[in-house]
C-alpha positions, 0 to 999 in steps of 0.5 A: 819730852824730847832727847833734847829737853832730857839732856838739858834737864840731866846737865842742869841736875848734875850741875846742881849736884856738882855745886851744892856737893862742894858746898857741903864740903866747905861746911864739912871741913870746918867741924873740930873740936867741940868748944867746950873741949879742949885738946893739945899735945898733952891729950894727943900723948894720953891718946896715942898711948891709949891706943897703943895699950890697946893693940901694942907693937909686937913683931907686927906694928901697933896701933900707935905705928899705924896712926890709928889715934887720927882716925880716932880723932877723925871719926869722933870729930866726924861720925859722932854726936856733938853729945859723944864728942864732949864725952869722949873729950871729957872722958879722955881728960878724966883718964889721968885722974881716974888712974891716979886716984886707983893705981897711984900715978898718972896713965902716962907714967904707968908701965903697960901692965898698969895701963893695961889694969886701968883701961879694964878697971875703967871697963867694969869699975861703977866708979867710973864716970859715965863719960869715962866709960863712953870714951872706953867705949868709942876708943875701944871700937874705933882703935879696932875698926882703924886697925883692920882697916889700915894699909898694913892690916889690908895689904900684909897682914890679912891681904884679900884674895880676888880670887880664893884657893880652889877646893882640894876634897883630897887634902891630907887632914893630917896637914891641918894640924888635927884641926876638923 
């Protein structure tokens, strides 16, 4: 094989790429919903405050402030088994009657201590459904995951050094706070 044929192969190989590349993009943004599922702003709300009950707003913003609930949604709708998709959905619908019947109103109405209780009895209670549980679980997973991944978390909270602090073998351990 001559330069010439190696050249005319690449192009022809990385042209290929190109096109079937965005093809696969025109199938990839079709995905949503499951269509047994169905999701509006009433979920959207239940959502948002479940995440906020997770991580609150302090004197650093939340969760909810940092739109944590769309990844949620994003990674569900795109990383997650069609299975995982109705269960989290499912789950997510049956968060609003669970909390009814053990703590006597709706999770949406609840003060953040009520809410805080039904997200750690749905976590350890048996009587909880298994979709229930499964919406816990990637709720819980993929609210931490957004969070540190956020541009507030990546930028001020926890800003990455290129290069780290050199090594002090002098410095005062009673600086550390009596920390070794």
């Amino acid at each position: 094989m001559n330069r010439r044929q190696a050249i005319k192969r690449t192009v022809l190989l990385s042209g290929g790429m190109v096109f079937f590349k965005y093809s696969l993009l025109g199938q990839a943004s079709s995905l949503s919903v499951p269509a047994s599922a169905t999701f509006g702003p009433k979920e959207e709300r239940l959502l948002q405050l479940v995440v906020d009950t997770m991580i609150p707003t302090t004197d650093t913003p939340g969760a909810k402030d940092l739109g944590v609930d769309q990844f949620v949604l994003l990674m569900v709708n795109d990383c997650h088994s069609e299975q995982d998709q109705i269960a989290f959905y499912s789950g997510l619908h049956n968060l609003d009657a669970f909390t009814e019947k053990h703590f006597g109103q709706f999770f949406t109405l609840c003060d953040i201590d009520t809410r805080i209780e039904a997200l750690n009895s749905v976590n350890k209670k048996s009587d909880a459904s298994p979709e229930l549980q499964t919406f816990f679980k990637i709720a819980k997973k993929l609210t931490i995951q957004g969070y540190l991944e956020s541009k507030y978390v990546m930028t001020e909270a926890l800003p990455h050094k290129m290069i780290p602090d050199p090594y002090d073998g002098y410095y005062p351990a009673s600086k550390l706070g009596g920390k070794i």
